[in-house]
N, CA, C and O atoms as CSV, one atom per row, in Angstrom:
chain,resi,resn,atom,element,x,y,z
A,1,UNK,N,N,3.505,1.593,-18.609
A,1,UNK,CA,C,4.612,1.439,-17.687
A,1,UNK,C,C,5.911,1.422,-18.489
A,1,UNK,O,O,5.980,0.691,-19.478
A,2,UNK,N,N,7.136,2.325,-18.057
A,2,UNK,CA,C,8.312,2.313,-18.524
A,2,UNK,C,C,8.677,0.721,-18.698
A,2,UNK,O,O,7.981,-0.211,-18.293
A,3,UNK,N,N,9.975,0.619,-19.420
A,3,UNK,CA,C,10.722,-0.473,-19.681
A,3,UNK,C,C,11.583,-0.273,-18.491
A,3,UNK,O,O,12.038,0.791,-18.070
A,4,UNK,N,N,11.706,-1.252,-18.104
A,4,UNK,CA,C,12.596,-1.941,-16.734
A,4,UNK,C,C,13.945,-2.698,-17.452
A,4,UNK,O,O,13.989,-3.888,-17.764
A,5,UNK,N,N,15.212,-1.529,-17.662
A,5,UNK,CA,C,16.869,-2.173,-17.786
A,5,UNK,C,C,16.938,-3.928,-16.999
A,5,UNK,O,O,16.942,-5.105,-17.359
A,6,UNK,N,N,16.988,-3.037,-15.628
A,6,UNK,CA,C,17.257,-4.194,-14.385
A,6,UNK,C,C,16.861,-3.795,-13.714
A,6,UNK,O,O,17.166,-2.860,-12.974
A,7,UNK,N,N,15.702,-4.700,-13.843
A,7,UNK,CA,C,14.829,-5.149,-12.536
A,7,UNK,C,C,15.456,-5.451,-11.509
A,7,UNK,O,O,16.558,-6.000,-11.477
A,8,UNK,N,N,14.528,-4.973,-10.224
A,8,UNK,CA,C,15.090,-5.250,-8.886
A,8,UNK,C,C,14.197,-6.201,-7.852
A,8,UNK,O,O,14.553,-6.646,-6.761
A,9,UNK,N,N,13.171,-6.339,-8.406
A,9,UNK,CA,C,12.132,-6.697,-7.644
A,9,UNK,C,C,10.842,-7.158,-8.761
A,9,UNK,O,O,10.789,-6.937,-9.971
A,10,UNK,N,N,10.080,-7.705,-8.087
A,10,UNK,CA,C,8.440,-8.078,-8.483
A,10,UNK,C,C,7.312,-7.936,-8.038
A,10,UNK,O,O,7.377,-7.877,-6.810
A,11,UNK,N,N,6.209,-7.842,-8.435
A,11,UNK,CA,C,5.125,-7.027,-7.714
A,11,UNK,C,C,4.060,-8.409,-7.927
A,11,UNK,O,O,4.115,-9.037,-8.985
A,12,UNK,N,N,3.333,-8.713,-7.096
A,12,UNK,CA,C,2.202,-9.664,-7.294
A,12,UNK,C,C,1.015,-9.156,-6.413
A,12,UNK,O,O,1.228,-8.378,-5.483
A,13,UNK,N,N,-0.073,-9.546,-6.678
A,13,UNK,CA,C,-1.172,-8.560,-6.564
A,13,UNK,C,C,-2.149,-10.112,-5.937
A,13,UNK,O,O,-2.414,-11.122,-6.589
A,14,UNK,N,N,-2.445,-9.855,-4.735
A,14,UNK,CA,C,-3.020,-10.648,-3.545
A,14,UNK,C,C,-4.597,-10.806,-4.046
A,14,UNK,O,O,-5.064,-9.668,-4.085
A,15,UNK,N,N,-5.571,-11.760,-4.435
A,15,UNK,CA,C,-6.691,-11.392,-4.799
A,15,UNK,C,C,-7.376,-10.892,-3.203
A,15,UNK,O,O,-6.861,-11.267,-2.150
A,16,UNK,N,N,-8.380,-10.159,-3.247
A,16,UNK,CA,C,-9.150,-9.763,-1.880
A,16,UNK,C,C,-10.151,-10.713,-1.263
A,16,UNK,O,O,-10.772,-10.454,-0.233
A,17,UNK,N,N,-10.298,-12.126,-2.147
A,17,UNK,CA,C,-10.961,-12.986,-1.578
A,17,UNK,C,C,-10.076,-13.709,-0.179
A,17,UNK,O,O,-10.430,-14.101,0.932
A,18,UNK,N,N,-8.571,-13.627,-1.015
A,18,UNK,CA,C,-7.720,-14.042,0.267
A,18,UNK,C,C,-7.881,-13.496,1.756
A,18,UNK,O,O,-7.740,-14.216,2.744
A,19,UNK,N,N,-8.227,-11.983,1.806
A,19,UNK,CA,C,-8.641,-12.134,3.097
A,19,UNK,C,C,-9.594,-12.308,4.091
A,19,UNK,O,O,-9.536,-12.298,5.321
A,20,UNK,N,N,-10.866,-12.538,2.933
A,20,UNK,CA,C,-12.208,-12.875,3.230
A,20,UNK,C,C,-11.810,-14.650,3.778
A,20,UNK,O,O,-12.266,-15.275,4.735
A,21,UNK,N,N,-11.187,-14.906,3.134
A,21,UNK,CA,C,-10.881,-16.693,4.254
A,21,UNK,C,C,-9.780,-16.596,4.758
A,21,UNK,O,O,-9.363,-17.731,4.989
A,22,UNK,N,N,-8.930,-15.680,5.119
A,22,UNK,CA,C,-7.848,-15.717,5.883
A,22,UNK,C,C,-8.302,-15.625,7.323
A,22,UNK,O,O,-8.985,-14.774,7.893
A,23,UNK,N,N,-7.660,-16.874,7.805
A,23,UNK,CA,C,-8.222,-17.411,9.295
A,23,UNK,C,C,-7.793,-17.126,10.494
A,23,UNK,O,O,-8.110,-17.743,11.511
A,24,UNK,N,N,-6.741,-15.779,10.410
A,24,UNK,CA,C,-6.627,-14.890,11.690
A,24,UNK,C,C,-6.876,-13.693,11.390
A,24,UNK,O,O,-6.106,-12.732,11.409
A,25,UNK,N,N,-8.139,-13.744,11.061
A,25,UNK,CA,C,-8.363,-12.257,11.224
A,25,UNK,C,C,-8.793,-11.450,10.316
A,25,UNK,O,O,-9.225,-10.392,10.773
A,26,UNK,N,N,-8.840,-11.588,8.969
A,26,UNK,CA,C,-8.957,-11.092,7.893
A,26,UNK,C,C,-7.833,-9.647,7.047
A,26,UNK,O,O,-6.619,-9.532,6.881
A,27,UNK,N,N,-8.338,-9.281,6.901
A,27,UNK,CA,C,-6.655,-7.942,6.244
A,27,UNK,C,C,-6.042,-8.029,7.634
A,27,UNK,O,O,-5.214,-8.933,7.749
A,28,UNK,N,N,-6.309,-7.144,8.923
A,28,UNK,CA,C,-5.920,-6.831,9.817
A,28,UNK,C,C,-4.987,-8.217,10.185
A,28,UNK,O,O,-3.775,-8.087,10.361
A,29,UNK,N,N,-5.546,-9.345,10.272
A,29,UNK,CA,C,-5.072,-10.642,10.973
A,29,UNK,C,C,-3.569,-10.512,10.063
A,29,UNK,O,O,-2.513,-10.189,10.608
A,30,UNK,N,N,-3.692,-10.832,8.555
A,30,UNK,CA,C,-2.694,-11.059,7.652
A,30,UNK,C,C,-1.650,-9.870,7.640
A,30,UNK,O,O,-0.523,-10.186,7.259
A,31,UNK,N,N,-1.806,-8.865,7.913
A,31,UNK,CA,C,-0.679,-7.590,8.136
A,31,UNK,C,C,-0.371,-8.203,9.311
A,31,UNK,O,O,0.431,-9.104,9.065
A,32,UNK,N,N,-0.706,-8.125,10.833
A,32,UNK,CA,C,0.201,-8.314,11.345
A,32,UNK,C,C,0.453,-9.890,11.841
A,32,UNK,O,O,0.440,-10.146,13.045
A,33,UNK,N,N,0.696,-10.988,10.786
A,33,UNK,CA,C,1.090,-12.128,10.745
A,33,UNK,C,C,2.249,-11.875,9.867
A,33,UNK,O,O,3.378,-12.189,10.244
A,34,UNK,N,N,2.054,-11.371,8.813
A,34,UNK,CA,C,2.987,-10.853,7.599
A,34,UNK,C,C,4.065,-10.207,8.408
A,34,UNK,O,O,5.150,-10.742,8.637
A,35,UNK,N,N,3.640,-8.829,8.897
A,35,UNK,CA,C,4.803,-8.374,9.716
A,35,UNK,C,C,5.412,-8.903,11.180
A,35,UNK,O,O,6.232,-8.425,11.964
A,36,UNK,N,N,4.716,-9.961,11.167
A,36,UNK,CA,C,5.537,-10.896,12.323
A,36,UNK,C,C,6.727,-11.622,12.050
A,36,UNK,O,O,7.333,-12.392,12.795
A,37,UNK,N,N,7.017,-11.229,10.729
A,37,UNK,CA,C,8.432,-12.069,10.220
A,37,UNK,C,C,9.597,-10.927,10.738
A,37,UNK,O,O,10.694,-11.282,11.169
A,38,UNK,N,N,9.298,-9.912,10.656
A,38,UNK,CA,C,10.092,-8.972,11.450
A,38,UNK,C,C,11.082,-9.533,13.128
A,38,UNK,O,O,12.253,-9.404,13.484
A,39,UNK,N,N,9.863,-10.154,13.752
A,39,UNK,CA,C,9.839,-10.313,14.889
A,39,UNK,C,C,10.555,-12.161,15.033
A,39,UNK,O,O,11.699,-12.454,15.378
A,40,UNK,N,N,9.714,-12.882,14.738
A,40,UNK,CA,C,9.934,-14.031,14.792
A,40,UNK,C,C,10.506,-15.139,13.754
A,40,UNK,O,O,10.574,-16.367,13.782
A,41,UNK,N,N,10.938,-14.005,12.703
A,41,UNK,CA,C,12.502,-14.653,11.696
A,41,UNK,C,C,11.563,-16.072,11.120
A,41,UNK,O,O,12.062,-17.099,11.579
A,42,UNK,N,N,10.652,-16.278,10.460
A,42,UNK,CA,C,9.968,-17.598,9.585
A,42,UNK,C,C,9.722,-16.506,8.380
A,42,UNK,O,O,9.636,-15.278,8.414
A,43,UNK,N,N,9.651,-17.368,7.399
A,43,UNK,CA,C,9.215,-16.895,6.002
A,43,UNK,C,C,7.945,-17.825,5.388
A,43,UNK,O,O,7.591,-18.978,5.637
A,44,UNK,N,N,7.327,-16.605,4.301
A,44,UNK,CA,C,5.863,-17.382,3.999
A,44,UNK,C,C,6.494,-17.446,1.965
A,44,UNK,O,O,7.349,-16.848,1.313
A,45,UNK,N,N,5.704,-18.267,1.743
A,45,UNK,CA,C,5.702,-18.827,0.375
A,45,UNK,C,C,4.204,-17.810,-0.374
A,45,UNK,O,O,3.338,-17.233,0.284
A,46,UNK,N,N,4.310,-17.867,-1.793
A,46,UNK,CA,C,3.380,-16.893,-2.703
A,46,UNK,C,C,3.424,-17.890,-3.882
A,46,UNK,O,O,4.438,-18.482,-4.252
A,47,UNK,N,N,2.260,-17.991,-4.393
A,47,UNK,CA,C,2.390,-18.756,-5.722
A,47,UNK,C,C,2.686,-17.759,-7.002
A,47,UNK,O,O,2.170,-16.650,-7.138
A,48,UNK,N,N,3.677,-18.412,-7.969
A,48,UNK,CA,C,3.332,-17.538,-8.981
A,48,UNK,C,C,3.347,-18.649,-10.133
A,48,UNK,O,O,3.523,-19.864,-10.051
A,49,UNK,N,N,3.052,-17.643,-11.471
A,49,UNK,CA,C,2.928,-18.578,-12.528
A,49,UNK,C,C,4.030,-19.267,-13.211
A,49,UNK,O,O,3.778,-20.194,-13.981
A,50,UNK,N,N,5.439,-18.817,-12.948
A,50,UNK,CA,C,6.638,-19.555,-13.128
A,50,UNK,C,C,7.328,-18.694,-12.343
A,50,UNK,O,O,6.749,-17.969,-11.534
A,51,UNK,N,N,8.999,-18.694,-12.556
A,51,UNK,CA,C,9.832,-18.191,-12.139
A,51,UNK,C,C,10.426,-16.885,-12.966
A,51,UNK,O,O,10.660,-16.593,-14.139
A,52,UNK,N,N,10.503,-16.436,-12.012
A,52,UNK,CA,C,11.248,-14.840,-13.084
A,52,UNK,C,C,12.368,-15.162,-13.789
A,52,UNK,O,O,13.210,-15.939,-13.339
A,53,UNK,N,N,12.456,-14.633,-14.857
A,53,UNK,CA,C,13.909,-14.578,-15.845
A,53,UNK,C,C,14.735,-13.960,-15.512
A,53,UNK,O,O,15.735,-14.179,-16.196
A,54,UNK,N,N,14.920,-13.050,-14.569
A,54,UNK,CA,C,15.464,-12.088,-13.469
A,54,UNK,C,C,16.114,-12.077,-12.218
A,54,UNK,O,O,15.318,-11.592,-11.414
A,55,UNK,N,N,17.000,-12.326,-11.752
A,55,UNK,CA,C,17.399,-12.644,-10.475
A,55,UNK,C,C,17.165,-11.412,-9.680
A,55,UNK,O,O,17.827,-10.384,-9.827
A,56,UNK,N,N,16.105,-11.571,-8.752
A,56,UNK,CA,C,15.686,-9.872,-8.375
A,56,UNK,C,C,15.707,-10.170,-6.547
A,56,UNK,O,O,15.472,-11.216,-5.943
A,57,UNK,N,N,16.017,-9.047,-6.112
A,57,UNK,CA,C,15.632,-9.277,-4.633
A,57,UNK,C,C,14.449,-8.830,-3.710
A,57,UNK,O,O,14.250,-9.308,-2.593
A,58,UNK,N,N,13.680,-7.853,-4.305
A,58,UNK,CA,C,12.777,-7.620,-3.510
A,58,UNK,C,C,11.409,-8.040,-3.861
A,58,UNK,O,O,11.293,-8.232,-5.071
A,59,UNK,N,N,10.080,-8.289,-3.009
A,59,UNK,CA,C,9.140,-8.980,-3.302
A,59,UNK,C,C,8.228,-7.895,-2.674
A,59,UNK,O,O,8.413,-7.567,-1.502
A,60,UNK,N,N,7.130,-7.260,-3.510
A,60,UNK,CA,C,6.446,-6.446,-3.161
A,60,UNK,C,C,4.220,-6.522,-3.549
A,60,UNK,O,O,3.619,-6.468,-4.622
A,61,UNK,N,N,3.741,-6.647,-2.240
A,61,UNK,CA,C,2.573,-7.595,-2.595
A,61,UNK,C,C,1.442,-5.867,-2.564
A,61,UNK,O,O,1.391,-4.922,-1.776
A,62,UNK,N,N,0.756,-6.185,-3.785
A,62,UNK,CA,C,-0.180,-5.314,-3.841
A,62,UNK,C,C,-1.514,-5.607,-3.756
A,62,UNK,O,O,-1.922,-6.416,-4.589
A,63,UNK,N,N,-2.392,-5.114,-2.883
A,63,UNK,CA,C,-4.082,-5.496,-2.626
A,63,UNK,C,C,-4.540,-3.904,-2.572
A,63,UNK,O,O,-3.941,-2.841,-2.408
A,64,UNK,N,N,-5.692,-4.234,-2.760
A,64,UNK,CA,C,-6.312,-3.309,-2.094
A,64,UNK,C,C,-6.307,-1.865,-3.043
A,64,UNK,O,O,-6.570,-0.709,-2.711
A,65,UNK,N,N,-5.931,-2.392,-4.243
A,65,UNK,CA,C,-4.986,-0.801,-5.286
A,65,UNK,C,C,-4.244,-0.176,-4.841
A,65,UNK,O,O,-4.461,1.022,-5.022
A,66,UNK,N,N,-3.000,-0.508,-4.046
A,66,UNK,CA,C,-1.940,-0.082,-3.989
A,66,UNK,C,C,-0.805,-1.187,-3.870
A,66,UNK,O,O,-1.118,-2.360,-3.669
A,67,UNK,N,N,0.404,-0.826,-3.987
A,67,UNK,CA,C,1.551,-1.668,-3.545
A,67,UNK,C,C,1.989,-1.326,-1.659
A,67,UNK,O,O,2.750,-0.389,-1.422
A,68,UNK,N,N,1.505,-2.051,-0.655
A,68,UNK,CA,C,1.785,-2.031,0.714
A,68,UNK,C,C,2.715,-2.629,1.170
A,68,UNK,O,O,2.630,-2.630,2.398
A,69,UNK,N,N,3.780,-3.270,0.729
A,69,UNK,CA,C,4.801,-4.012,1.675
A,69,UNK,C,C,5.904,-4.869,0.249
A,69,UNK,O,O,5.610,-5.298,-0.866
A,70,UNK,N,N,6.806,-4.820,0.787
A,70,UNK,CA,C,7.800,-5.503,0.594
A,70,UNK,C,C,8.422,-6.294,1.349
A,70,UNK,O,O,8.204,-6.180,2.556
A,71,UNK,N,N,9.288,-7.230,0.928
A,71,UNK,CA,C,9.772,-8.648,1.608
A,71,UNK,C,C,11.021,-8.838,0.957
A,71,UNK,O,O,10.857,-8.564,-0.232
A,72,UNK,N,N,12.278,-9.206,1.200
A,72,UNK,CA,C,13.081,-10.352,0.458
A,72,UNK,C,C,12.706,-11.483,-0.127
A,72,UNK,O,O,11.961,-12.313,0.395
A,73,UNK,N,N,13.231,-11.567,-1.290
A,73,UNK,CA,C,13.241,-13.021,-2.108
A,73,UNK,C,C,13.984,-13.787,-1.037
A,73,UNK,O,O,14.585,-13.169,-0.159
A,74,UNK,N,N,13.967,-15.158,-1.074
A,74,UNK,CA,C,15.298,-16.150,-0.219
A,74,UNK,C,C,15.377,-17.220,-1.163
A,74,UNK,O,O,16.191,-18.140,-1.091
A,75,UNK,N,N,14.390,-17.057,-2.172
A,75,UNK,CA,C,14.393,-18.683,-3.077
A,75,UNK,C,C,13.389,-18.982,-3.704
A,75,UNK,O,O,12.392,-18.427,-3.242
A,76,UNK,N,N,13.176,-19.685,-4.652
A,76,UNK,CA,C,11.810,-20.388,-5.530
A,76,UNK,C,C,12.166,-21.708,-5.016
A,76,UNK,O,O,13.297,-22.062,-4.684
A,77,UNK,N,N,10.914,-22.521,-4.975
A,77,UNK,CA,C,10.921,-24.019,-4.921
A,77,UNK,C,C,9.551,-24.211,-5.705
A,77,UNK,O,O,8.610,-23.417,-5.720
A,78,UNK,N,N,9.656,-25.654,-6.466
A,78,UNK,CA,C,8.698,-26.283,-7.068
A,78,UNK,C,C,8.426,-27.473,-5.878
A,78,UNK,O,O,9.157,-28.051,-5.075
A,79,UNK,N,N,7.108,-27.518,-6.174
A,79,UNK,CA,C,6.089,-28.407,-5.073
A,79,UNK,C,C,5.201,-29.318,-5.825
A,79,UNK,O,O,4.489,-28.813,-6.693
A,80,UNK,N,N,5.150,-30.440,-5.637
A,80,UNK,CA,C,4.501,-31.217,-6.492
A,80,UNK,C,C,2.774,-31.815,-6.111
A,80,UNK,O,O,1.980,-32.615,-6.607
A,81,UNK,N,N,2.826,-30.665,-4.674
A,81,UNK,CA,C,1.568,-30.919,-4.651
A,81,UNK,C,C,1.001,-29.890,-3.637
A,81,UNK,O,O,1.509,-28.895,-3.119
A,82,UNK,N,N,-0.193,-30.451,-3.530
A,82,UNK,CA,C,-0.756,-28.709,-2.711
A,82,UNK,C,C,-0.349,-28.582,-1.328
A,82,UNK,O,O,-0.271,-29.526,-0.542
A,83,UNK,N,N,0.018,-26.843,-0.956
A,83,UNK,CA,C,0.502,-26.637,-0.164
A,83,UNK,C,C,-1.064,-26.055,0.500
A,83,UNK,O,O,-2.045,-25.642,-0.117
A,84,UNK,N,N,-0.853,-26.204,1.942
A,84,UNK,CA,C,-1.631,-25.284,2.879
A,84,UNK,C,C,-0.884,-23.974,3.387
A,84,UNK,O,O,0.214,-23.720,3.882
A,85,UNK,N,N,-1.952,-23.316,3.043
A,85,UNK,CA,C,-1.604,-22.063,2.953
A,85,UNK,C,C,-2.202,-21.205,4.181
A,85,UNK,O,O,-3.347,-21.510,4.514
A,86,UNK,N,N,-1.633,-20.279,4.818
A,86,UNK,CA,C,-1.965,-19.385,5.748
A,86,UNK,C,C,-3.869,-18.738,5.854
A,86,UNK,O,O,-4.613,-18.255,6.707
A,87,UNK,N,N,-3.915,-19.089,4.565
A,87,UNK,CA,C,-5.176,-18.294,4.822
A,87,UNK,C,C,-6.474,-19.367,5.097
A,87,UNK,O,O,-7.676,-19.133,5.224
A,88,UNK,N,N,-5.711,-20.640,5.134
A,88,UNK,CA,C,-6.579,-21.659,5.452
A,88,UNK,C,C,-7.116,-22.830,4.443
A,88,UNK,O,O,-7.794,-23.828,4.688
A,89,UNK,N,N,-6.521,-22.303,3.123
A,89,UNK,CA,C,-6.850,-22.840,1.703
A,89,UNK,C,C,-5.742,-23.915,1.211
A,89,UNK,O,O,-4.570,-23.821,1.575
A,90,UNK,N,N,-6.142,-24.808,0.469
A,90,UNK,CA,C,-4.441,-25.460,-0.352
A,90,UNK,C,C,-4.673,-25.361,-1.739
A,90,UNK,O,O,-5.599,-25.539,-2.531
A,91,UNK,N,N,-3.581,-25.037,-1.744
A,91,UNK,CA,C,-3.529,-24.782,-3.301
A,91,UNK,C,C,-1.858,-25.238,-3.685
A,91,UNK,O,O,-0.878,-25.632,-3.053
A,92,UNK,N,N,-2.208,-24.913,-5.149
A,92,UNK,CA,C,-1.092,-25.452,-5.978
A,92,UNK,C,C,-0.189,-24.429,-6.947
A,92,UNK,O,O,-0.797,-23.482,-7.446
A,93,UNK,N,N,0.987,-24.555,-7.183
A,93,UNK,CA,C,1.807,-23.311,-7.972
A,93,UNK,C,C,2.588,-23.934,-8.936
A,93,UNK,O,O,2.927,-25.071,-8.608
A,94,UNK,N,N,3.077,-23.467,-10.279
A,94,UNK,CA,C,4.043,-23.467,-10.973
A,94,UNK,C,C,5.174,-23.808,-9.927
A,94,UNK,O,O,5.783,-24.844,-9.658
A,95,UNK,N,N,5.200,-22.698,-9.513
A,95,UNK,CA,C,6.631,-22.419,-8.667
A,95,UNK,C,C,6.351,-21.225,-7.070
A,95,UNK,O,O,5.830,-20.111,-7.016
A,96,UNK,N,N,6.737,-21.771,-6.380
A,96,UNK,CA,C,6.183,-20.862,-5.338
A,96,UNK,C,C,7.778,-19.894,-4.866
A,96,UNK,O,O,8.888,-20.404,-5.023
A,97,UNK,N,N,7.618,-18.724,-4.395
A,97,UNK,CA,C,8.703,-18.075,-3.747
A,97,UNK,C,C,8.906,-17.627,-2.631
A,97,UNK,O,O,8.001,-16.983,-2.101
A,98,UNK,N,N,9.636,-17.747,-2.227
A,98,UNK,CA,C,10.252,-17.797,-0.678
A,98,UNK,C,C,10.253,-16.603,-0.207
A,98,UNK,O,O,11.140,-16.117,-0.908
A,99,UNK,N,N,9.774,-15.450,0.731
A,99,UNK,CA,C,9.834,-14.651,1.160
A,99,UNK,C,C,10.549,-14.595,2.672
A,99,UNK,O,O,10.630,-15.579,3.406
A,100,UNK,N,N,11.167,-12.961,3.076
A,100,UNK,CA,C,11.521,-13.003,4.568
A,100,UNK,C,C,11.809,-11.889,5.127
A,100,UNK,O,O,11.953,-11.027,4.260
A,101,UNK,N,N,11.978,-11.452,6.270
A,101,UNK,CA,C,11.908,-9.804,6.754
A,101,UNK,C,C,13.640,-9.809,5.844
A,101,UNK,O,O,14.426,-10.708,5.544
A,102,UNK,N,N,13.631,-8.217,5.648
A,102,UNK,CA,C,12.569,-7.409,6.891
A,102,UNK,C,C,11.851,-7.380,5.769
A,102,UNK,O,O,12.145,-7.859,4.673
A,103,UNK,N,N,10.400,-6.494,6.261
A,103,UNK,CA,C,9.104,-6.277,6.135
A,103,UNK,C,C,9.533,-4.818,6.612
A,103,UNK,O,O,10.093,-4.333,7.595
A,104,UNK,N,N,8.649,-4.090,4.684
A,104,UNK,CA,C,9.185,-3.021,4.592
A,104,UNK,C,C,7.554,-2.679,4.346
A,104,UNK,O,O,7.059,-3.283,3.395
A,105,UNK,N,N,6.644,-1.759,5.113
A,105,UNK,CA,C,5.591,-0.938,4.955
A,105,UNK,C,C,5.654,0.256,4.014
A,105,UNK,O,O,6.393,1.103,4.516
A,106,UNK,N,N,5.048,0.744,2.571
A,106,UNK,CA,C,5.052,1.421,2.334
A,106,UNK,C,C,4.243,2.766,3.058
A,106,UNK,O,O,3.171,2.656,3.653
A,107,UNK,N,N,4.769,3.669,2.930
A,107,UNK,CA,C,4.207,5.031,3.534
A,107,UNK,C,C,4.814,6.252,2.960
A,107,UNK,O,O,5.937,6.748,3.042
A,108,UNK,N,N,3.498,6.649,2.228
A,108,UNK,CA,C,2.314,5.912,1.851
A,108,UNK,C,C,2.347,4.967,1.000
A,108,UNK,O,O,3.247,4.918,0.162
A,109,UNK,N,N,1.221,3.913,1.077
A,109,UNK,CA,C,1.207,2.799,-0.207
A,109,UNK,C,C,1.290,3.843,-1.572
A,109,UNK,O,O,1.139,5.063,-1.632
A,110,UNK,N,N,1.590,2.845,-2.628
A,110,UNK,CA,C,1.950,3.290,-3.830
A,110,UNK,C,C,0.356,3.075,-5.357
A,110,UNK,O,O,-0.115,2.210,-6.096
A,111,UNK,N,N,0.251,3.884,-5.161
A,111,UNK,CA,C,-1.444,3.589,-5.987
A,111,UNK,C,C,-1.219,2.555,-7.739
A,111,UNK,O,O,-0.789,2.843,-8.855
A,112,UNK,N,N,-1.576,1.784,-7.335
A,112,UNK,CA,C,-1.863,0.611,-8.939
A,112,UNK,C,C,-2.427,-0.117,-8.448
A,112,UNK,O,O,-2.619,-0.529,-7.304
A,113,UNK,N,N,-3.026,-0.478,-10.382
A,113,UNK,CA,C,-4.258,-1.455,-10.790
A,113,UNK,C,C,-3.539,-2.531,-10.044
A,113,UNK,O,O,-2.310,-2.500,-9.975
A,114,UNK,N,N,-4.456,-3.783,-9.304
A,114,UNK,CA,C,-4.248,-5.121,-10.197
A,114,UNK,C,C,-4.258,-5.894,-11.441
A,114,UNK,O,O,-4.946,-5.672,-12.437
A,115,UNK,N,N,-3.124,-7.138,-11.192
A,115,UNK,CA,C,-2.630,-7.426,-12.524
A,115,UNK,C,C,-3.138,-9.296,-11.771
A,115,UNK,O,O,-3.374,-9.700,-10.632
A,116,UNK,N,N,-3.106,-9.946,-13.127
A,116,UNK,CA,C,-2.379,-11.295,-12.706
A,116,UNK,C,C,-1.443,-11.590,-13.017
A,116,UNK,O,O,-0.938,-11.067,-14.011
A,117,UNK,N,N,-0.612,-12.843,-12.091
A,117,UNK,CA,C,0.925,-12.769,-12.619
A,117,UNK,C,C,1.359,-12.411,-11.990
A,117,UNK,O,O,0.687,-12.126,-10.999
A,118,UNK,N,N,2.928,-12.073,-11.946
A,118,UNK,CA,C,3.608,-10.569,-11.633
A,118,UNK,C,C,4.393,-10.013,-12.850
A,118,UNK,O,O,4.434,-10.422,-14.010
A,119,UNK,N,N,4.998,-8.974,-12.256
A,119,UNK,CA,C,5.595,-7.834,-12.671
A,119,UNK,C,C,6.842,-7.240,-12.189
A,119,UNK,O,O,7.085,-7.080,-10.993
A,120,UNK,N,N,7.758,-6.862,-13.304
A,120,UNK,CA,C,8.903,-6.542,-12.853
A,120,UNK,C,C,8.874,-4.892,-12.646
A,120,UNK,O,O,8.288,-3.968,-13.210
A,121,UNK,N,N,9.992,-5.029,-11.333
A,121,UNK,CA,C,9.543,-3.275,-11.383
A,121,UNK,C,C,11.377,-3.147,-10.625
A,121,UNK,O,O,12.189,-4.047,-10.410
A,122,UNK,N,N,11.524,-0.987,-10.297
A,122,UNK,CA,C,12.553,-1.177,-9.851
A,122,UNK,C,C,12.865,-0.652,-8.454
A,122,UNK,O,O,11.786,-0.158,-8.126
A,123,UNK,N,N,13.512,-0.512,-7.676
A,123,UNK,CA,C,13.584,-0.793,-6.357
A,123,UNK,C,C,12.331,0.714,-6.031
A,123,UNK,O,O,12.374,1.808,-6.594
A,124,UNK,N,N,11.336,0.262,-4.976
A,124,UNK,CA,C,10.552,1.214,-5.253
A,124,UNK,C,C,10.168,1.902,-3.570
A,124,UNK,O,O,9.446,2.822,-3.186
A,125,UNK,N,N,10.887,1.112,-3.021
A,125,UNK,CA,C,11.494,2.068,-1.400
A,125,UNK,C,C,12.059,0.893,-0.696
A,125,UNK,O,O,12.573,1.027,0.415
């Protein structure tokens, strides 16, 4: 992967167990809960392993071997203890980040590995 000047964004990569316990529905349920921020203006939180060194705005989640959607950043917050999470699980983060529409569908998704972590990348639609 090229070197990234300035970054615009970050890529984090959803494990696929998440939608095997995600409790509306499974992939299908979580797309259109995800893209319900479009509609009904709430934002969802993502764990990552710290905070970017980067002040970036876009948030782009990859499953499935591709990159499918993007989000706005709105903020990081540290949590000092476990959050419940959408898919029915609690868990715990370094630092979690704030996501919010719009909710941008790639078309077509963008083909890559998963990583852990994330990754800086640059505005990529």
């Amino acid at each position: 992967m090229k070197r990234i000047s300035q970054p615009q964004g970050i890529i984090k990569t959803l494990p696929i167990d998440f939608f095997d316990n995600y409790k509306n529905g499974g992939l299908s349920g979580f797309e259109k809960s995800f893209m319900g921020m479009n509609i009904y203006n709430y934002h969802w939180i993502f764990s990552l392993p710290g905070k970017p060194k980067y002040d970036v705005l876009y948030f782009y989640l990859l499953f499935n071997g591709a990159i499918r959607y993007r989000a706005n950043i709105i903020g990081y917050e540290q949590i000092d203890e476990a959050v419940n999470c959408a898919d029915g699980s609690s868990r715990t983060a370094k630092i979690w980040v704030q996501v919010s529409s719009p909710i941008i569908k790639a078309n077509p998704p963008i083909t890559m590995k998963g990583f852990q972590g994330f990754r800086y990348t640059e505005m990529l639609f």
